[in-house]
N, C-alpha and C positions, 0 to 999 in steps of 0.2 A: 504494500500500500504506500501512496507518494504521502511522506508527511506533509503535515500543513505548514507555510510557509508564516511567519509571523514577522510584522514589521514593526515595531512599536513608534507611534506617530511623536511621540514627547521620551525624549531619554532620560536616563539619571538615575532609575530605582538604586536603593542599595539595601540590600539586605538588614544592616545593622544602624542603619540612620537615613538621616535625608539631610544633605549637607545643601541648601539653596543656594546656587554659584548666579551672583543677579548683575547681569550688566546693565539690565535698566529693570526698575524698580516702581509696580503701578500701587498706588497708596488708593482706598475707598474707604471714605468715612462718613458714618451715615449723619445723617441731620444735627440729631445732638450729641454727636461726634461718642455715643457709645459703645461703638460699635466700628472695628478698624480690619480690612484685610488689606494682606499685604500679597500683591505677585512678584514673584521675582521670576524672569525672561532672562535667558539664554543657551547653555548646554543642556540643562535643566527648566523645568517650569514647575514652579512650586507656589503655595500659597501658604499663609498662617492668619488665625483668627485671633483678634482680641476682644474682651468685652469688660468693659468697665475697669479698663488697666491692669484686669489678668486674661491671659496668654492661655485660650483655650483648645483651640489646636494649634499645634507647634509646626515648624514647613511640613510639608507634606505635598506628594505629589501629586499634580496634576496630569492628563494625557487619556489618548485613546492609542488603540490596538489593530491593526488593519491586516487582512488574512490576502495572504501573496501582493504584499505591497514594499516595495525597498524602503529602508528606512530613511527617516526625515533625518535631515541633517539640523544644525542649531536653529535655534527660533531670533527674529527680532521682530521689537514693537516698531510697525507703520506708523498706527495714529491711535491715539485714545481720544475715546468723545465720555465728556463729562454731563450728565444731567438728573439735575434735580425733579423728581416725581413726588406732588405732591397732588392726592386726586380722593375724591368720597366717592361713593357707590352704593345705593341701597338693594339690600337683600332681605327678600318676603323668604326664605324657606332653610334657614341657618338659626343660629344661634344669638346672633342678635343682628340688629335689622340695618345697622349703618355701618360700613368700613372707610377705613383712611388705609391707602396709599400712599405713603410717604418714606421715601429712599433713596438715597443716592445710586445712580445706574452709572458704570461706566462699560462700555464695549470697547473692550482691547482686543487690534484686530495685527495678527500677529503673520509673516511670512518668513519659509526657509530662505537660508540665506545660501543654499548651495544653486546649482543651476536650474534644476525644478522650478523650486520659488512655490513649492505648495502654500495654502492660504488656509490660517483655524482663525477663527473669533471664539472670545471669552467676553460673555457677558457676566457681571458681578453686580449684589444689588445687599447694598449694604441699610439692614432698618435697623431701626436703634434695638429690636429686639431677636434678632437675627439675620441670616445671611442667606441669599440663594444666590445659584450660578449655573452657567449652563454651558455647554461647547455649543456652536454654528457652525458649520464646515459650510461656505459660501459654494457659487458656482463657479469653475476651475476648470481645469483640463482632465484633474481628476473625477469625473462624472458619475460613475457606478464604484460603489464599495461594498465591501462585504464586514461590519464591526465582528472582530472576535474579541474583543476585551475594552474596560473600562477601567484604564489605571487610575484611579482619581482615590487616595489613601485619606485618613483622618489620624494623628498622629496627638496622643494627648501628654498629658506631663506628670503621669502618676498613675499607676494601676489601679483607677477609680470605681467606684458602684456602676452596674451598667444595669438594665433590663433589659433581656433580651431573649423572642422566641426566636428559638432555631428550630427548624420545622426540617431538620436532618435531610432534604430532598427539595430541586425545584417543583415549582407545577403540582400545590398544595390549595386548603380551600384556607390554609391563614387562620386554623381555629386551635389556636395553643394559648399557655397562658404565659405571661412574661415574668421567669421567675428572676431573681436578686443573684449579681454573680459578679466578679471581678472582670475586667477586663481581659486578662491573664487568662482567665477562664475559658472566651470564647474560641474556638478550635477553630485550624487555620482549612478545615475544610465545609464549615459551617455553613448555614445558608439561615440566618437570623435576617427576620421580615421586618420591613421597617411598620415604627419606628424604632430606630435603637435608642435610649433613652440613658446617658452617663451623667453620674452624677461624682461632683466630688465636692469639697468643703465651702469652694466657694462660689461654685456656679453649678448648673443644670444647661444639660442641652440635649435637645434629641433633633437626629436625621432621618428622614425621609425625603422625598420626592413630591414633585407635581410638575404638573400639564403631560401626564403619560397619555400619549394617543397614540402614537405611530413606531415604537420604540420598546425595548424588553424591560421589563420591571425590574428592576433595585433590590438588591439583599445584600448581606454583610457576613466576613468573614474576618478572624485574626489578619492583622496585617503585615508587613514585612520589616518592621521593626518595632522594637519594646513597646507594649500599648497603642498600639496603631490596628485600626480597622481597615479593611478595602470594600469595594464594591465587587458585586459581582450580580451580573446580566443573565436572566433566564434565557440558558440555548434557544434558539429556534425550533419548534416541532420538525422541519426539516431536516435539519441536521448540518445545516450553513453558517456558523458563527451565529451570533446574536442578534446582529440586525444587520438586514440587507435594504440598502438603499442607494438613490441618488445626489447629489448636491444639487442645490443647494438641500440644507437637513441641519436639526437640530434638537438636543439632546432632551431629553426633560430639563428644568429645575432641579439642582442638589440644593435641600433645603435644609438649616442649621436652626435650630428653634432656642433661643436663649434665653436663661432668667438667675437670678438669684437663690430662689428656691422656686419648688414643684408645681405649685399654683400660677407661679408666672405664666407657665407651659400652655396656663390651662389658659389664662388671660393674655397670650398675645395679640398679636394686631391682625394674624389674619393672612400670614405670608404666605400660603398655600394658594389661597384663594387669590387672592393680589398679584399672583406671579401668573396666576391661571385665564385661559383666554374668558374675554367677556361673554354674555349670554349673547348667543347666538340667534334666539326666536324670539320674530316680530310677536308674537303673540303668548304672551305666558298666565292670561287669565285663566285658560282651563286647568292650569296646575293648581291643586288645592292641598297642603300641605292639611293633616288631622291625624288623629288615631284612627286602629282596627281591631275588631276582633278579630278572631282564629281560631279555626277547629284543630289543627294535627298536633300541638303542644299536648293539648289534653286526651282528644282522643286517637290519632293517628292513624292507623287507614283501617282500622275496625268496624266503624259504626258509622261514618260519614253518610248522608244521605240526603233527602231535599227537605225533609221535617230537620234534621239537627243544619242545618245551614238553614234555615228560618230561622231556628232561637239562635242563632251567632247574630242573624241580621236584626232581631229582635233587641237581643242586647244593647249593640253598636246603638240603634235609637234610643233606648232610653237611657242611654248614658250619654249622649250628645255627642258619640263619635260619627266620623264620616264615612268610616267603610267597613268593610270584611273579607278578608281573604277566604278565599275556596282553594285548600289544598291538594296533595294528591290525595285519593286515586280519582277525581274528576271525572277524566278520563282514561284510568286504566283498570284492568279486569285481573284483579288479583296478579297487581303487580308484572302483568304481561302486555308492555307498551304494543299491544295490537291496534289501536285506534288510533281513528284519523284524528290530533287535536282539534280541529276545528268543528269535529261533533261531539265527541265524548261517549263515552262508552260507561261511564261507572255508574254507581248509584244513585244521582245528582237529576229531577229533569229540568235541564237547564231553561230553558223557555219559561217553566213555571219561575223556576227559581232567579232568574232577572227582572221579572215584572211583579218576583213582592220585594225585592231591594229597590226596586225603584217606587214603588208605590209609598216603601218606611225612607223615601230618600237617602238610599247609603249605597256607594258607588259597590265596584266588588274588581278585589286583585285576582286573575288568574295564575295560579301555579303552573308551571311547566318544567318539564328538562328540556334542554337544550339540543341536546340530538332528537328529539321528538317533532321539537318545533324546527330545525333545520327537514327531517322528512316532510313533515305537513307544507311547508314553505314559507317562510318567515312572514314575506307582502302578503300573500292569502291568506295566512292566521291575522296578521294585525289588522287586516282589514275585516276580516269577521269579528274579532269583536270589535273593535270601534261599533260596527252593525248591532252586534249584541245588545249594547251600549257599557263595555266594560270601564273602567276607571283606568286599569292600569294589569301588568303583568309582571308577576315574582318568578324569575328566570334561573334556573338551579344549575348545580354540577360542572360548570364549566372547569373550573380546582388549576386554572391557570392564569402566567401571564407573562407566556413566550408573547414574543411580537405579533407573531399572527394571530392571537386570541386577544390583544392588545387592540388591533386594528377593528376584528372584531366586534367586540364591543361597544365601539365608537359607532362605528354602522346601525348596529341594532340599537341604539339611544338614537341614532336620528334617524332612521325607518317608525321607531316607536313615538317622535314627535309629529313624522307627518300626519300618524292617524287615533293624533290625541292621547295619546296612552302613556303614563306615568313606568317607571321601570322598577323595582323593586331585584336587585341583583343577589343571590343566592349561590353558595360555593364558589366565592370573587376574593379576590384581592382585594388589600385598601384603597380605601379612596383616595384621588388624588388631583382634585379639583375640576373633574368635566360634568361635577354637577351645577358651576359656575354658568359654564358655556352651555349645559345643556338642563335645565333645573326639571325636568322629568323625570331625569333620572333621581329619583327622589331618596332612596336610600340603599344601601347594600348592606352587606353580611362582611364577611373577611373579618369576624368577632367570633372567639370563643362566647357563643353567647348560651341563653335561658335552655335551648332543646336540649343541651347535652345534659340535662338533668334528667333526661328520662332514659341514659343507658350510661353515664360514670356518676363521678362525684367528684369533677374537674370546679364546676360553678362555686365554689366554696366565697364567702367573705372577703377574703382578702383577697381573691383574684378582682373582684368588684369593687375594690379599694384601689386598684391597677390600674385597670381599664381608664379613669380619666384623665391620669399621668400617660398614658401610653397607648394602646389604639384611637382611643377617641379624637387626641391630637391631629388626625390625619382627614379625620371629616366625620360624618355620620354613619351607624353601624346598629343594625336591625338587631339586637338585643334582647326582643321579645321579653321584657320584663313583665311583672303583674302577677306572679303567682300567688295563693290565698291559701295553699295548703301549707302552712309555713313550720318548716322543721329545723330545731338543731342536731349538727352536723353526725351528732352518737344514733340520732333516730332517722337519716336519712337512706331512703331506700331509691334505686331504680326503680324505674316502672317495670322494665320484665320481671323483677323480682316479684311483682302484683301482681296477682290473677287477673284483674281489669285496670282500667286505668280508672282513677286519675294519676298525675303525677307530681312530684311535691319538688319543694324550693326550699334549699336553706336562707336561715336567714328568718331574722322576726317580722310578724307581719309588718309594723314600720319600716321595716328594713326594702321589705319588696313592697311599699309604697314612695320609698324616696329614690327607687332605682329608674323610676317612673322617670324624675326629674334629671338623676344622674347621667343617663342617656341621651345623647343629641342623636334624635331621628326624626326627620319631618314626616315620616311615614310611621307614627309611635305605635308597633304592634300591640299590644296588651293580650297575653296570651292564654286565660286559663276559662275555661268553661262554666257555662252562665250558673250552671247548678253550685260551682265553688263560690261563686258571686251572691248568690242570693241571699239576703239579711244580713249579711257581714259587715262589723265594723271598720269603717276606712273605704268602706267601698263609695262613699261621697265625693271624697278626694279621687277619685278617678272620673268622674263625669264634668265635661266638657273641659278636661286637662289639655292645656294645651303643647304641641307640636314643634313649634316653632317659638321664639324670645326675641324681644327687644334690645332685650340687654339680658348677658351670664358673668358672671362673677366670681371665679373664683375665691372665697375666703381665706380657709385654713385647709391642711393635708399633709399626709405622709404618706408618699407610692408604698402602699402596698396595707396602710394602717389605717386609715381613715378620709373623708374629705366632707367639704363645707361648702357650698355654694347656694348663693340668692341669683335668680333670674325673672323679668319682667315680661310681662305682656300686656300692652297699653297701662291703666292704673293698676293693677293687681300685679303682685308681688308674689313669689313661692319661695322659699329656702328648701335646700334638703342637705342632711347629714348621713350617713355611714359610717359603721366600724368593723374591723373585720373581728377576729375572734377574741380579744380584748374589749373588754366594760371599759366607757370611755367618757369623761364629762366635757362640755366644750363650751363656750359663749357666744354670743352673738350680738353686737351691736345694731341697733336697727336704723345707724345713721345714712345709710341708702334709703329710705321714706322720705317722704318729701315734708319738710320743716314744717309745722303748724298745723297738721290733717294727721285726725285719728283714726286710726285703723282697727278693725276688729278682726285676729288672728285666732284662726282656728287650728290649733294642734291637734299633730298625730305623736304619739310618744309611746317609748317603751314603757312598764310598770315593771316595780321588782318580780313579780312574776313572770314577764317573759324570757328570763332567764331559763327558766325550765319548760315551759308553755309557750311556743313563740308564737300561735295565734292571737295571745293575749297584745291588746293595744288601748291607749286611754287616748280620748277624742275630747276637747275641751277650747273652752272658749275664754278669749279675756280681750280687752280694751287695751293699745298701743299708742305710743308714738316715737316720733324719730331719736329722741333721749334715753329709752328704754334699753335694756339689754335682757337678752332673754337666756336662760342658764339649759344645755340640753346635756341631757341624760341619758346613756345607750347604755343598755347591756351589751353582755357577748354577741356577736352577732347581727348586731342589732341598727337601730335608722332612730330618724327624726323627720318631719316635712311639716311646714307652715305656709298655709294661703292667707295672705293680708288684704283684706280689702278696705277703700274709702268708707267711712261714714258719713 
């Protein structure tokens, strides 16, 4: 066999450092100059980050990899163009509802100095709360390439805390949980999903990506020198390098999320989104961000029928949510994909069962797999339901994000905008800002989230103590929270372990009331069956919850121990708190109220018995204002959540 020829486009790696040799030297600092990278150009190309006058990644390489291409000789800087971005933007289907734009961009556009004269731009965009950057490879002589690598290293200054899922393999559905590890720790043939999330004494920062469209997805491995990470590109399904394309071409976003501590993370400015292309459709009135019910949480593909998808649709209405998903088997015949999707074959009769959801007004997600809906034909299913009059469709299995499932995916968000339909993406990779450009696509999965309660006992406390330090970070993730059968972790059972279902949730029931809030999904599933629901305390607090915020807030938190956040929707205010298996007390100032207006808050709270009983929850009312602080009380396991409203 002819090996593969490899040319590395940026030299210099070295095994036991990275020594930046800078004949010319580009300085980016962003606005309120907290934030400083450095490039240095020449035999080598390297960068280093600062933040707040510590040194958080140390040079480190930059560079791409090209399959049967001679190698580039030394780089020098053409031209740098400097500019300041300073822009708002409002977002109906996010987590709060106005962003700023504000960064210094500089494009260094750099060419070999040997007789080629190949051509890379680096684009670098420095916000005071972190950094993205991206490669451009312009239009050239070089035309067609074939990527087999992404030298682009992160190099830090101390064997620091890291979180990080390594999901052991590419081309996964991203549903692991992010355990606590040294740096040292992660193995140089790893494949850890972003985000990676490092923490050391004086800063926090985590990496991932955005604007993936056309391009192989980002994961992380040990790097080539002491505490240093690399990148590393899902193969192509083909078996052609990474990414085959033309120039001009450009790279995603590498995206640097900084803060002083964990909550910053959760409160930044939005750099994913802001680096991600704008909304693309003239028309985004028919996207309607709310909650849903859901049958396959509770009962999975047992008893599904057109009487139990009326009481989900029944539910959804009298709790003021907008939809309900219809899962499998829909359309499948004990589990044998025989059917055409576009009729359905299972227990369900659809006809009936769209004209009493629309009659109780609540849209309805279709479930599917993805080789299903490739047979049936993708135009001809979305164009049936549009006819049907579906809402939208929860799209399963796909468990990649080589390039061409990359590419993909972007098609099917905008085939599913021409005919109306919202996307709900299932067995996906994280998000990574083309719900920006495309706000249909309303929420996805790539979350260890609430189903896997019905076959481990992965969902524990402190993994839900994680999640807002660490996948959340990267956008919205279908979490299906709301369970009511709430158990501590010595009484937790799978559901095959049960002769029938239901299925239960650790955690106190305040616990799985505030994960309600803890969750960014404008598509907020709520997952447990109406029979768990019915006369339950707290079950208030779940009717006409909202999706989407004005404003989110990070408080207080420790990845992996607890968290604290208030978030708004026009006048009404919610907080919610968590802890993982530690009893935990915490405060809260209510000076986010608005000065002079009394509020009457309604608590959901642990009692000392839910320490043993975690169904038990106390509901109580009392009169507020902005000068108040309120004192909150978790046991093991356990939550807090407060709705404020005007008097």
């Amino acid at each position: 066999m002819k090996k593969m020829g490899l040319a590395v486009l940026l030299l210099g790696l070295a095994t036991t450092g990275f020594a930046a040799v800078c004949e010319s030297k580009c300085e980016v600092v962003s606005p309120q100059k907290k934030v400083t990278v450095n490039v240095c150009v020449g035999p080598t190309l390297t960068y280093d980050v600062s933040f707040d006058g510590e040194k958080v990644v140390l040079p480190s390489p930059l560079g791409l990899a090209f399959k049967d291409q001679t190698p580039l000789g030394a780089m020098e800087v053409v031209r740098v163009e400097t500019t300041l971005i300073d822009k708002t933007w409002k977002n109906r289907f996010s987590k709060k509802s106005m962003y700023r734009d504000f960064c210094t961009e500089e494009t260094i556009t750099l060419r070999e100095k040997g007789a080629l004269g190949r051509m890379l731009t680096l684009v670098v965009r420095a916000y005071d709360d972190g950094v993205a950057f991206r490669y451009v490879l312009p239009e050239q002589k070089m035309k067609d390439f074939v990527l087999a690598d992404d030298l682009t290293q992160f190099v830090f200054g101390g064997d620091w805390d890291a979180f990080a899922s390594d999901q052991g393999k590419f081309n996964t559905s991203q549903e692991k949980q992010f355990p606590k590890m040294k740096l040292s720790e992660i193995k140089k043939d790893a494949v850890v999903i972003c985000p990676l999330v490092v923490q050391s004494p004086k800063f926090c920062c985590a990496i991932t990506e955005a604007e993936l469209t056309s391009w192989a997805g980002m994961q992380f491995a040990h790097g080539d020198a002491e505490n240093s990470i690399r990148l590393r590109l899902t193969p192509r399904n083909d078996g052609n390098g990474v990414v085959v394309a033309q120039t001009p071409a450009q790279s995603p976003w590498r995206v640097i999320l900084l803060g002083k501590k964990p909550v910053d993370l959760v409160n930044n400015s939005g750099i994913i989104l802001n680096v991600s292309t704008p909304c693309q459709l003239a028309d985004t009135d028919w996207i309607q961000p709310g909650a849903s019910s859901w049958d396959w949480w509770s009962e999975g593909n047992r008893i599904l029928n057109t009487d139990t998808f009326k009481q989900r649709v029944d539910l959804a209405a009298a709790m003021g949510w907008k939809y309900t998903t219809l899962d499998d088997p829909w359309y499948f015949d004990a589990w044998k994909p025989t059917c055409n999707t576009m009729k359905g074959c299972g227990t369900v009769d659809l006809p009936e069962a769209f004209a009493y959801a629309k009659s109780k007004g609540i849209g309805v997600f279709l479930w599917l797999h993805y080789k299903d809906l490739e047979k049936s034909g993708m135009e001809e299913s979305f164009a049936t339901f549009e006819k049907w009059g579906a809402a939208g469709v929860k799209i399963d299995f796909m468990d990649s994000d080589y390039q061409e499932r990359v590419e993909w995916i972007a098609n099917v968000v905008k085939l599913c905008a021409k005919y109306h339909l919202m996307v709900n993406f299932h067995g996906m990779y994280k998000p990574t800002g083309l719900e920006r450009a495309y706000p249909n696509q309303i929420t996805r999965e790539g979350i260890l989230g609430n189903e896997y309660n019905k076959f481990s006992n992965k969902i524990t406390t402190r993994h839900s103590a994680t999640l807002p330090f660490t996948r959340f970070l990267c956008g919205p993730g279908d979490f299906t929270p709301g369970g009511f059968l709430n158990v501590h972790p010595e009484k937790f059972r799978t559901q095959e372990k049960l002769q029938l279902p239901p299925c239960v949730e650790m955690g106190t029931r305040a616990h799985a009331l505030a994960m309600c809030l803890v969750c960014d999904s404008p598509l907020l599933t709520i997952c447990d069956a109406p029979e768990n629901y019915k006369n339950q305390p707290g079950l208030d607090f779940l009717k006409n919850i909202p999706a989407v915020w004005d404003e989110t807030t990070a408080i207080d938190g420790a990845i992996g121990e607890y968290y604290l956040a208030v978030r708004r929707s026009g006048n009404q205010f919610y907080a919610a708190a968590i802890t993982n298996e530690e009893a935990r007390k915490l405060s809260l100032p209510l000076t986010f109220l608005k000065v002079g207006q009394t509020y009457e808050v309604t608590l959901y709270a642990d009692v000392p018995e839910s320490a043993t009983e975690a169904t038990k929850i106390s509901v109580t009312k009392k009169t507020v204002t902005s000068t108040d602080t309120l004192s909150i009380d978790m046991v093991r396991n356990g939550g807090w959540t407060a709705v404020f409203n005007e008097q």
